[in-house]
C-alpha positions in Angstrom: 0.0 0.0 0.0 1.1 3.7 -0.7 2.1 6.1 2.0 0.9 9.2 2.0 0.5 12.5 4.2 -3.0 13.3 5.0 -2.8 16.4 2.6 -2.1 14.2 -0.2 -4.5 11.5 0.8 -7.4 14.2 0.2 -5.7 15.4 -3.0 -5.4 12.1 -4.2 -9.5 11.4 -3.3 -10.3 14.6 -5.1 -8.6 13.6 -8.0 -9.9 10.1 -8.1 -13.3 12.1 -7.5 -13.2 14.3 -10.6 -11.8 11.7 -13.0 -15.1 9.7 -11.9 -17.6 12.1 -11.5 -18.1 14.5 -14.3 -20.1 16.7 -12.5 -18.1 17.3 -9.6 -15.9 20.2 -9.0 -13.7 22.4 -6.6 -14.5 25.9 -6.0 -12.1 28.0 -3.0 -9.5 30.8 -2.9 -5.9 30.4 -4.9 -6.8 26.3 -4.7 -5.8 26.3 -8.3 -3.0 28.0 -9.8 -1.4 28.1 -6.0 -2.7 24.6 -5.1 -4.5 26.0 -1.5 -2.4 27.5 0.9 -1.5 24.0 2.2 -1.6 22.5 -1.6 -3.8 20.0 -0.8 -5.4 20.8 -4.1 -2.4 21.0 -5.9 -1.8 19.7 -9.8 -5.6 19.0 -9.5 -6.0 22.4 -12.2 -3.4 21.3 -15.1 -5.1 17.8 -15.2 -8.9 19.1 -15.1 -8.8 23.1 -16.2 -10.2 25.9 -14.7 -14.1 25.0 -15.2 -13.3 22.7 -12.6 -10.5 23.8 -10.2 -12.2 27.3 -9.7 -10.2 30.2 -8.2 -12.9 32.3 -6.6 -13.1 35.1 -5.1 -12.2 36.0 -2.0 -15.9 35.7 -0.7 -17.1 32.9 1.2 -20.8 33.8 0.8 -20.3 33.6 -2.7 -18.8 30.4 -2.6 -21.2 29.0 -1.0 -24.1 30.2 -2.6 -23.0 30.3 -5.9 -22.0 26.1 -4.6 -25.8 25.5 -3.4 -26.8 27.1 -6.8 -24.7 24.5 -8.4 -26.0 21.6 -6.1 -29.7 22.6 -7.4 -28.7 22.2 -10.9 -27.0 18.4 -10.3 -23.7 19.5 -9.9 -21.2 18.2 -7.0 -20.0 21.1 -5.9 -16.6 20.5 -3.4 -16.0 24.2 -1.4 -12.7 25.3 0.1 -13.0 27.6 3.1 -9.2 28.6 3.2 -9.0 29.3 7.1 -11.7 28.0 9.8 -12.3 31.2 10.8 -12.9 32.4 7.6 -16.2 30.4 7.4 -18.2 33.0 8.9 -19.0 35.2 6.1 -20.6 32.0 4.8 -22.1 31.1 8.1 -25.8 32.3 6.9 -25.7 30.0 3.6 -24.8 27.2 5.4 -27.0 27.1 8.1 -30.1 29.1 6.8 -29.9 27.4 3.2 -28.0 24.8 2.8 -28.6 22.9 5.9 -32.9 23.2 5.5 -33.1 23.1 1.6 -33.9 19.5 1.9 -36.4 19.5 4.7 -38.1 23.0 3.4 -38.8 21.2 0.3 -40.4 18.3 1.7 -37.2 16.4 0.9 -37.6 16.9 -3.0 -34.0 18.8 -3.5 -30.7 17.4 -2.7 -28.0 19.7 -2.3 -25.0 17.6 -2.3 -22.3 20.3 -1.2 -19.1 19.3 0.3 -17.3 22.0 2.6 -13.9 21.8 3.6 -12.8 23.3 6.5 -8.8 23.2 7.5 -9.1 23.8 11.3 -7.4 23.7 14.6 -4.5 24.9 15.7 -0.7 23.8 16.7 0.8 26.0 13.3 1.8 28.9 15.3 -0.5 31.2 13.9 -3.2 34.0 14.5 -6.9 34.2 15.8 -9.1 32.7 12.7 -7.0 30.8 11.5 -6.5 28.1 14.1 -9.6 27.6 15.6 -12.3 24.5 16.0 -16.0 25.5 15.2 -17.4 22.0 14.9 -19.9 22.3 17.7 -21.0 25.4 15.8 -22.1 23.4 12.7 -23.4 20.6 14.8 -25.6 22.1 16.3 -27.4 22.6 12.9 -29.5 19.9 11.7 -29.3 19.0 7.9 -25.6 19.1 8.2 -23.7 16.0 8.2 -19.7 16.4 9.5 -16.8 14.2 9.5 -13.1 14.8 10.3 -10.5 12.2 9.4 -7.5 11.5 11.7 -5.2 9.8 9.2 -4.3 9.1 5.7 -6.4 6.3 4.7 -10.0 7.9 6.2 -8.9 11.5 4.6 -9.0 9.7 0.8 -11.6 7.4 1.1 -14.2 9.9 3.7 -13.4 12.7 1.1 -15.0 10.8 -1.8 -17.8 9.5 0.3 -18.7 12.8 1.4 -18.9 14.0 -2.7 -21.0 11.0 -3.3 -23.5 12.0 0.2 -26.9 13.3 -1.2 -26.9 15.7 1.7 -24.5 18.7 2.6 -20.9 17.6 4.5 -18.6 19.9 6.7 -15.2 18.2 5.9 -13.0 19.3 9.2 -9.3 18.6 7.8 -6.8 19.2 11.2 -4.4 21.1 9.8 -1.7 21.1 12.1 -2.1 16.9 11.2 -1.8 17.5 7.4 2.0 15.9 7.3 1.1 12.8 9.2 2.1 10.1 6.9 0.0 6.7 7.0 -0.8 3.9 4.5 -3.5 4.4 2.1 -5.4 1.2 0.9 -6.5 2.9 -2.8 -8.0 -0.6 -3.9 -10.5 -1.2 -1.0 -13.4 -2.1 -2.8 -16.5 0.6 -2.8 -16.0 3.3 -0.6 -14.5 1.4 2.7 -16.1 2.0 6.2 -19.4 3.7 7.0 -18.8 7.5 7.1 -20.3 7.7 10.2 -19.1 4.7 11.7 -16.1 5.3 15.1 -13.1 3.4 14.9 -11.8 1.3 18.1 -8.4 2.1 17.0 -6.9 0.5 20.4 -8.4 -2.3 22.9 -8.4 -1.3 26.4 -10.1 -2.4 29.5 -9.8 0.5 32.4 -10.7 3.5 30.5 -12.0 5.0 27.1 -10.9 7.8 25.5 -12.8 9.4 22.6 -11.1 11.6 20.0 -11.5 12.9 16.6 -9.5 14.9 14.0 -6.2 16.1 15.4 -6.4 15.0 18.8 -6.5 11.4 17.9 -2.7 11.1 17.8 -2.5 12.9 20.9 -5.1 10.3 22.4 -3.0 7.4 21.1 0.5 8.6 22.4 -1.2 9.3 26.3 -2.6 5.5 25.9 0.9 4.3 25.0 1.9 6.3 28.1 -0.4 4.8 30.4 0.2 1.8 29.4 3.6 2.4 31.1 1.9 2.9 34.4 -0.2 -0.4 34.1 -3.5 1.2 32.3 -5.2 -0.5 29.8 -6.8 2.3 27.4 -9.4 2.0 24.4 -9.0 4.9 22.3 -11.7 5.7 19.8 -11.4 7.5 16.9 -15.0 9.4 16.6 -14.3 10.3 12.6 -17.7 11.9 12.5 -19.3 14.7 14.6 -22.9 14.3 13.2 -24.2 12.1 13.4 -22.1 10.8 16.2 -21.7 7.1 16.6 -22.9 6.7 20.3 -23.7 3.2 19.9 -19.6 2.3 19.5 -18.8 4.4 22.7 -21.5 3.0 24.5 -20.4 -0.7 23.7 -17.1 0.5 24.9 -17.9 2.3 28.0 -20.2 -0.7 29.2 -16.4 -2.9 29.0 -13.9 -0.4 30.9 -16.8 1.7 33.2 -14.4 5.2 32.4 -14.8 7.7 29.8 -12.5 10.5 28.5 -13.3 12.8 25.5 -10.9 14.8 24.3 -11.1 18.0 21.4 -9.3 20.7 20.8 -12.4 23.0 20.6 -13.4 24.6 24.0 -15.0 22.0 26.8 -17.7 25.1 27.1 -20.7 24.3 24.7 -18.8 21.5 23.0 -19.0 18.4 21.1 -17.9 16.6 24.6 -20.4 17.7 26.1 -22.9 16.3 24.2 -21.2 12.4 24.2 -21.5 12.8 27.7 -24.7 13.3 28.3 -25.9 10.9 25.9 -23.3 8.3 27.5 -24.6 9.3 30.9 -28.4 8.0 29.7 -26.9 5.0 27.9 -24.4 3.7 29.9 -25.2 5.0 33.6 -25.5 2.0 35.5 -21.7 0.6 33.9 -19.6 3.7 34.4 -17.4 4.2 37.6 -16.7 7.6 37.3 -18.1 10.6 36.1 -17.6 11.0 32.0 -14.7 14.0 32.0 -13.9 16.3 29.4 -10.7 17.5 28.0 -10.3 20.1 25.5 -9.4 24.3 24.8 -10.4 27.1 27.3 -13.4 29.3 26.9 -11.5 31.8 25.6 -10.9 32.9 22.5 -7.8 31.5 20.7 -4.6 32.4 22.1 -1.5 33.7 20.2 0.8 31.7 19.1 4.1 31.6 21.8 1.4 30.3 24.2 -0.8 28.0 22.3 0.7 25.0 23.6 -0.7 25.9 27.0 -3.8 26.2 25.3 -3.9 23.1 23.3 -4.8 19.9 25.0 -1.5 17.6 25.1 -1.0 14.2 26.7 -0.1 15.5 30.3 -3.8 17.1 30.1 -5.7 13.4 28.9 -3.2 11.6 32.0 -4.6 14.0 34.4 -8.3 13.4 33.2 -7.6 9.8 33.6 -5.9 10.0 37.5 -9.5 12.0 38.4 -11.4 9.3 36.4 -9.3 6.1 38.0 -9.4 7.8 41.6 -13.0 7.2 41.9 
């Protein structure tokens, strides 16, 4: 099997995507002569042309309304939002249009719009360009949303979202885009369910739940553990709606501990939410409360001090000396 970074893994699924699907294309700012800020898209313009690899204007409104037009007409549309924080000026499409065209028409129009969203932080940058709105977008129904954690989901999730009937937020971690894996290209169909968590480590004293770039950090403080004498099952969520609570709860019912763990805020997050649900499911197994580890309620920090801010293995070890102490 191929290695590839997880930039390349998504270039590589667009391309497979266009060469298959004449009707998809990429719209976003300088993703085709420049290749995206990060290139994810790069090369994809010289083999397709610019009726394809659009450079747009620097509007996200635009792109995403001119991308729902598109949808309406049987298009595919795939949007790049350049920054995370840049998705705001396109806020109002997305949840006031897109998300409710479906529903509003008494589920006669599709509009298959795939956004991508590079988010998160960990490149040393500035406010809006480094931050995790998931929760945001969640909290919207009509919107599905997915974030890979590695090579292999980034090329296969990124064609599956194209091929959804209904709009898909497509969270790339960013600061994750280098992390090189193995990329099974020939898996027949489109591999797992888009929806469907991943046990990516058996464990029997606690469980950890991650998603996007906090997987790798979730792995590395179960490796640490391990050291100590702790069993950990790490999950790898992969998508934030709908969320697969029937995989967590399966787990949580073996190991009677849960940890979650995103980079967005705890404060009106995606943790939140796993909790509670957990907490209905799975009340009478767990032996500690569920506990939450993720960014401050703040907003985000500059850059010399966002690895105070950022949740790091220290932070997930702590969670789990609470959760064992009970």
């Amino acid at each position: 099997m191929p290695t590839m970074t997880i930039a390349k893994a998504i270039n590589e699924g667009l391309r497979a995507t266009l060469s298959k699907n004449p009707k998809s294309l990429l719209m976003g700012e300088d993703i085709g002569k420049l290749g995206g800020v990060y290139r994810v898209t790069d090369g994809l313009i010289k083999e397709f042309g610019e009726d394809r690899v659009v450079d747009t204007p620097l509007a996200e409104s635009g792109i995403i309304g001119t991308a729902i037009g598109l949808a309406l007409r049987g298009y595919k549309p795939v949007c790049e939002i350049q920054f995370d924080g840049f998705v705001f000026p396109g806020f109002n499409q997305i949840t006031t249009q897109l998300a409710k065209m479906h529903a509003r028409s008494h589920g006669q129009l599709n509009v298959p719009v795939v956004i991508r969203i590079p988010y998160g932080g960990g490149i040393g940058s500035v406010e809006h360009h480094s931050e995790s709105p998931e929760a945001l977008f969640a909290h919207t129904a009509g919107l599905r949303i997915v974030s890979p954690s590695n090579a292999h989901d980034a090329y296969w999730m990124i064609q599956q979202s194209v091929e959804s009937k209904d709009p898909v937020i497509f969270f790339e971690p960013k600061r994750r885009y280098w992390l090189k894996g193995e990329v099974d290209t020939q898996e027949p169909g489109l591999a797992a369910d888009l929806h469907k968590a991943h046990v990516l480590r058996q464990g029997t004293d606690a469980t950890i739940v991650a998603y996007g770039p906090l997987v790798p950090v979730a792995l590395a403080a179960a490796n640490a553990a391990e050291e100590d004498g702790h069993s950990l099952e790490v999950i790898d969520l992969r998508s934030i709606s709908p969320i697969d609570f029937d995989t967590v709860t399966e787990s949580v019912k073996k190991t009677g501990r849960l940890i979650i763990a995103h980079e967005a805020p705890t404060f009106g997050g995606i943790g939140g939410e796993i909790a509670a649900r957990i907490s209905e499911r799975a009340f009478l197994h767990l032996e500690a409360p569920v506990l939450r580890v993720g960014g401050f309620h703040m907003p985000y920090p500059v850059a010399k001090v966002e690895e105070d801010y950022l949740p790091d293995i220290d932070r997930i070890l702590e969670a789990l000396d609470r959760s064992l102490a009970y």
